[in-house]
C-alpha atoms as a printed R data frame, in Angstrom:
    type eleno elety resid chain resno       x      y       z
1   ATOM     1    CA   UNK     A     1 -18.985 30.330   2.712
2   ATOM     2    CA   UNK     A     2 -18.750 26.902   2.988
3   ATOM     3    CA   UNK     A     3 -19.366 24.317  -0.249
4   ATOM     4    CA   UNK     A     4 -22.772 22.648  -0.317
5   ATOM     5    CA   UNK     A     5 -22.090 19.082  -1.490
6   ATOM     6    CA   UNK     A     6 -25.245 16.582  -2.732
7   ATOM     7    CA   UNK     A     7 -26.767 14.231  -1.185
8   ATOM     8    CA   UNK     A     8 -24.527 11.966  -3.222
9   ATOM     9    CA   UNK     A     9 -21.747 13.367  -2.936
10  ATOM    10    CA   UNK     A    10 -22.317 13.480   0.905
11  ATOM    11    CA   UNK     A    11 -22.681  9.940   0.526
12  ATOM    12    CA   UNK     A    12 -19.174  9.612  -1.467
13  ATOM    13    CA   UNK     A    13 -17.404 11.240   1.020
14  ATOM    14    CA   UNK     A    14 -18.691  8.606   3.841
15  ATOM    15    CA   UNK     A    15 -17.510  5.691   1.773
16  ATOM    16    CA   UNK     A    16 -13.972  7.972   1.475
17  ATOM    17    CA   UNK     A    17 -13.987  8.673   5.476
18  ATOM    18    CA   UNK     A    18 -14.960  4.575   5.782
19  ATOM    19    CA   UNK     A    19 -11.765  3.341   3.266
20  ATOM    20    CA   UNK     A    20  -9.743  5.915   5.214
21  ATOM    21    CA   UNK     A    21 -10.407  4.618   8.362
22  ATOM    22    CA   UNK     A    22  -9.964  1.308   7.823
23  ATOM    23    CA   UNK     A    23  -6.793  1.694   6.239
24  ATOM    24    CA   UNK     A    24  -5.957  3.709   9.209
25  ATOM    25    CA   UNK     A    25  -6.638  0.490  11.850
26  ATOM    26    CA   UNK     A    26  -5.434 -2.001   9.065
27  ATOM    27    CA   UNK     A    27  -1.852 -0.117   8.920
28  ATOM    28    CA   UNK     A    28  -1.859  0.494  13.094
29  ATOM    29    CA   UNK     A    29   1.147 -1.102  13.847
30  ATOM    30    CA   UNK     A    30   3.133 -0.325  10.210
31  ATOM    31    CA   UNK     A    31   6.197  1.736   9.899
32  ATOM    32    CA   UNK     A    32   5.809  5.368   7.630
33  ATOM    33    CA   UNK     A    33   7.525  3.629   4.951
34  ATOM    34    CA   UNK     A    34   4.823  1.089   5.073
35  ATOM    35    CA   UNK     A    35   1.909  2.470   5.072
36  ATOM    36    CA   UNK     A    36   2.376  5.423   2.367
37  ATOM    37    CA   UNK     A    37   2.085  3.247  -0.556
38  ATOM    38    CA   UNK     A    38  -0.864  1.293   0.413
39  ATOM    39    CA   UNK     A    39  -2.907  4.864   1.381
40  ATOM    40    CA   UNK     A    40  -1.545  6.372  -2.187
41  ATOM    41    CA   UNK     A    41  -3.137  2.998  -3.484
42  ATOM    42    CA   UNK     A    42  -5.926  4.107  -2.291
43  ATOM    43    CA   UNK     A    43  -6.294  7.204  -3.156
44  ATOM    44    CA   UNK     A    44  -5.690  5.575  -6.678
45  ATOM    45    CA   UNK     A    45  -8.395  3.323  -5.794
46  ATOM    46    CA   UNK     A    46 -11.365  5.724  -4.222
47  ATOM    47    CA   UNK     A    47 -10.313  8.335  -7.401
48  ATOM    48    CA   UNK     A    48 -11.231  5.570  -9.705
49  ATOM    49    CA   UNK     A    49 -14.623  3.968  -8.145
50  ATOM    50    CA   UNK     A    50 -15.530  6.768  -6.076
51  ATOM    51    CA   UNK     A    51 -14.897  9.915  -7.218
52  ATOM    52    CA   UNK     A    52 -17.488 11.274  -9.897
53  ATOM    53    CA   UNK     A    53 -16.430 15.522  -9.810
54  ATOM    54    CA   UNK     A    54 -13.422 17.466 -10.212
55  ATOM    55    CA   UNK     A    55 -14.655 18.416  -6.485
56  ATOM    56    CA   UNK     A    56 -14.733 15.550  -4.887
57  ATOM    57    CA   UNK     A    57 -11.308 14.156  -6.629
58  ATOM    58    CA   UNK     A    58  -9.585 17.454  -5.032
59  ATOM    59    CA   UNK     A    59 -11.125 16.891  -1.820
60  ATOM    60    CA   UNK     A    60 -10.361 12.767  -1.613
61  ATOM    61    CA   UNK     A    61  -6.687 13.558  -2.557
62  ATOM    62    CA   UNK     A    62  -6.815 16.360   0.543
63  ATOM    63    CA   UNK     A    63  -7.925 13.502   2.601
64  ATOM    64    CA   UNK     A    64  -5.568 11.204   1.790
65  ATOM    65    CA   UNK     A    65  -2.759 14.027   2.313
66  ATOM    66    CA   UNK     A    66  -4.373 15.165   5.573
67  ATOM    67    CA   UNK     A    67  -3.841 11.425   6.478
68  ATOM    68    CA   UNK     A    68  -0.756 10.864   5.574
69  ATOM    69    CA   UNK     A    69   0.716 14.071   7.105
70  ATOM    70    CA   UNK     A    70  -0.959 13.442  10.277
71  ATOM    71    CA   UNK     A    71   0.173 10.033  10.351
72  ATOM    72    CA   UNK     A    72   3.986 11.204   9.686
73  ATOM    73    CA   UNK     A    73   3.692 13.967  12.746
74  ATOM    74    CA   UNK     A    74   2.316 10.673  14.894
75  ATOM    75    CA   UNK     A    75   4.569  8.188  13.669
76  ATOM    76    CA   UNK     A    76   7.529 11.402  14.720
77  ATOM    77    CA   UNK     A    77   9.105 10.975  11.014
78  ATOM    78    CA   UNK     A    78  11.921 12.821  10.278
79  ATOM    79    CA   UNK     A    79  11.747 16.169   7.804
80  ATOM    80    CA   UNK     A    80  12.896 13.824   4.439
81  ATOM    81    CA   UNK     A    81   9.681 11.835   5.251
82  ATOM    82    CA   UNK     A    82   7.470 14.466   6.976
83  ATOM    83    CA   UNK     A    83   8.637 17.682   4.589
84  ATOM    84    CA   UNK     A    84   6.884 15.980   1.459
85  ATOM    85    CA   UNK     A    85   3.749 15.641   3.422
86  ATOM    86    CA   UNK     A    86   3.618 19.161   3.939
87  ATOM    87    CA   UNK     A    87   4.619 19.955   1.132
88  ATOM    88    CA   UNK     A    88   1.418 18.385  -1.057
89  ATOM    89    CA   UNK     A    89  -1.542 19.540   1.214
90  ATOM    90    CA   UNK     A    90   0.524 23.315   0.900
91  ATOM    91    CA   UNK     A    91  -0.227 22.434  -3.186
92  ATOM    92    CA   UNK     A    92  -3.814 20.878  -2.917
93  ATOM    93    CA   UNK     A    93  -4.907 23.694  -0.727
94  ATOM    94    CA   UNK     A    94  -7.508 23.338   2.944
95  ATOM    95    CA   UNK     A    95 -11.167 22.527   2.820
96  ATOM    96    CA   UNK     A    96 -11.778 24.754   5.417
97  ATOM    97    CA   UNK     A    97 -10.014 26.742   7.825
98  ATOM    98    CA   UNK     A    98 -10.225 23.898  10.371
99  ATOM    99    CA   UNK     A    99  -8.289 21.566   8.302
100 ATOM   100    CA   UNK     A   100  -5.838 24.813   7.804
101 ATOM   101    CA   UNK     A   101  -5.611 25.183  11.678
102 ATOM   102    CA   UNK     A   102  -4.983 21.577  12.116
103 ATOM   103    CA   UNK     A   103  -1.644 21.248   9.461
104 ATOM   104    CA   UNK     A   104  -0.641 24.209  10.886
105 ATOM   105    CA   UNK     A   105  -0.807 23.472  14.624
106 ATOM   106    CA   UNK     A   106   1.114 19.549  13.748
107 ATOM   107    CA   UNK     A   107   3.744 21.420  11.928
108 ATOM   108    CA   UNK     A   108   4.268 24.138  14.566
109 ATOM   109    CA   UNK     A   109   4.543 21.012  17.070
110 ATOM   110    CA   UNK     A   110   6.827 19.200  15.030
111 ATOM   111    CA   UNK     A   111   9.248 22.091  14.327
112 ATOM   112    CA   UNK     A   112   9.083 22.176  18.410
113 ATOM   113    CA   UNK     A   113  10.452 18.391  18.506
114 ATOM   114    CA   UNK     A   114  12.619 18.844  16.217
115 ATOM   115    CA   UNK     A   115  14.405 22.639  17.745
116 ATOM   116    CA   UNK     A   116  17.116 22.179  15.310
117 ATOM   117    CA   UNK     A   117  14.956 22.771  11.758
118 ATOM   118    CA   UNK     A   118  13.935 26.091  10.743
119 ATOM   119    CA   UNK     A   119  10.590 27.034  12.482
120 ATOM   120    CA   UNK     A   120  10.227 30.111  10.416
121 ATOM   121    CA   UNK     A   121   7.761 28.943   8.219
122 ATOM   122    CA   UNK     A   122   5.774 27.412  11.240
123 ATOM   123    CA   UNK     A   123   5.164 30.890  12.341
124 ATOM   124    CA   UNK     A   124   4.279 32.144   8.784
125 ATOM   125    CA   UNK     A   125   1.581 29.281   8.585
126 ATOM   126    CA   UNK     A   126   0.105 29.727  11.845
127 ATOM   127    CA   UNK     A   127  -0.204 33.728  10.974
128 ATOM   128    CA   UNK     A   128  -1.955 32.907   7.558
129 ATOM   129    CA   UNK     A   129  -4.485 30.559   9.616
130 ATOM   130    CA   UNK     A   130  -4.711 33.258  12.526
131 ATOM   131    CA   UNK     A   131  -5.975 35.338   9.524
132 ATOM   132    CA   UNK     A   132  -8.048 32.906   8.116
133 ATOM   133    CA   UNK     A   133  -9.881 32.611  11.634
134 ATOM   134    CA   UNK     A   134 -10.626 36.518  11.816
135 ATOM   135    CA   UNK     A   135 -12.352 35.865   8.853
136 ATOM   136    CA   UNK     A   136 -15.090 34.097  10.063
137 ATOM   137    CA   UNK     A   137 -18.394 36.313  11.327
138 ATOM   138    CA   UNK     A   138 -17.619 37.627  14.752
139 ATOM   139    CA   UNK     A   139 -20.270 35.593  16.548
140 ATOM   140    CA   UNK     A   140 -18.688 32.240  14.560
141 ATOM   141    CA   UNK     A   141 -18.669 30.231  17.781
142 ATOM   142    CA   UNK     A   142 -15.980 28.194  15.179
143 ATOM   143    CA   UNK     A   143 -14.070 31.479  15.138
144 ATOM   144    CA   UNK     A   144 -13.950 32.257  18.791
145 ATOM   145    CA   UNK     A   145 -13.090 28.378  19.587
146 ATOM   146    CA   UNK     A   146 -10.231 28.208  17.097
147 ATOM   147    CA   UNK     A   147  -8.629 31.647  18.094
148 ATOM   148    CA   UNK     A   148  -8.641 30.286  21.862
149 ATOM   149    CA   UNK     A   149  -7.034 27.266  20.652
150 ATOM   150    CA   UNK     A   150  -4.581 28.641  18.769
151 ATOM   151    CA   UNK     A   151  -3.637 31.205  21.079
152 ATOM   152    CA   UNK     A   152  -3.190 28.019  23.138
153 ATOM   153    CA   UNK     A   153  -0.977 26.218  21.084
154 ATOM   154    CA   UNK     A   154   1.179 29.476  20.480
155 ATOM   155    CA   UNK     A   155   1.659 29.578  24.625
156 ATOM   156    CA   UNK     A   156   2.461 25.818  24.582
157 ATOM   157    CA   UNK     A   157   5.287 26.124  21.420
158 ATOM   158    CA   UNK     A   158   6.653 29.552  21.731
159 ATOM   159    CA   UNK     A   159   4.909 30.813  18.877
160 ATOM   160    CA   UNK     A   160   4.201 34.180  19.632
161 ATOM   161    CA   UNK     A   161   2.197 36.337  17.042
162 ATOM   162    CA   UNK     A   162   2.110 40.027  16.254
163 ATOM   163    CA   UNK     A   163  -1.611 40.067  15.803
164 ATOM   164    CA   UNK     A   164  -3.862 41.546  18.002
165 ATOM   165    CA   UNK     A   165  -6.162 39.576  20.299
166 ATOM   166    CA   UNK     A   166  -9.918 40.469  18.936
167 ATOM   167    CA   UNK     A   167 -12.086 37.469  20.067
């Protein structure tokens, strides 16, 4: 189940989304190289003036990984850049099984561009999400809309499972 936050808290995590985003426009046109010190800045920054939990430090360094890794599948980086992305939202752990489905589906697609790196832990992380999906409730429209999706994305990359369908 699903952490309840505070109102507060709630309201944290919209000034986190806010700084996030408009780094994200701010840094549009920069290289990787550029723009990973000024969003580690401020994740330095938001931890400081923002965060008031362990909770909500965890979750504004996820969001700063999340960004970053998604920014070095977009901006096509190379594994040196792109590996150490993975590498820290593996260590800080999903929020949910959405963000889990996400890393795993840009990491699946990047092991696709790039045919010569080793795709077998692509595989292994999109069978630990396929497992986190089953176990939502059965009637999880969630549940039904990422197993479609990732069945999907396996068709599209060549990522077959060994797990049954059971939608």
């Amino acid at each position: 189940m699903p952490m309840r936050v505070s109102e507060s808290s709630e309201g944290r995590f919209v000034e986190v989304a806010r700084a996030v985003d408009q780094l994200l426009v701010k840094t549009f046109g920069d290289s990787f190289e550029e723009l990973e010190p000024k969003f580690k800045a401020l994740e330095r920054s938001l931890l400081r003036s923002v965060a008031k939990t362990k909770y909500e430090r965890q979750e504004i360094r996820r969001r700063i990984a999340e960004t970053l890794f998604t920014e070095a599948y977009g901006r096509n980086c190379p594994w040196p850049a792109f590996e150490p992305t993975l590498r820290r939202i593996q260590r800080l752990g999903y929020s949910n099984v959405e963000r889990r489905y996400h890393v795993a589906c840009l990491y699946a697609r990047w092991c696709r561009r790039y045919p010569q790196h080793d795709d077998h832990e692509a595989r292994r992380m999109l069978d630990e999400t396929d497992r986190s999906i089953r176990r939502l409730p059965r009637e999880s429209s969630l549940r039904k809309w990422l197993l479609d999706a990732l069945s999907k994305l396996r068709a599209q990359t060549g990522f077959q499972s060994g797990a049954t369908p059971d939608q």
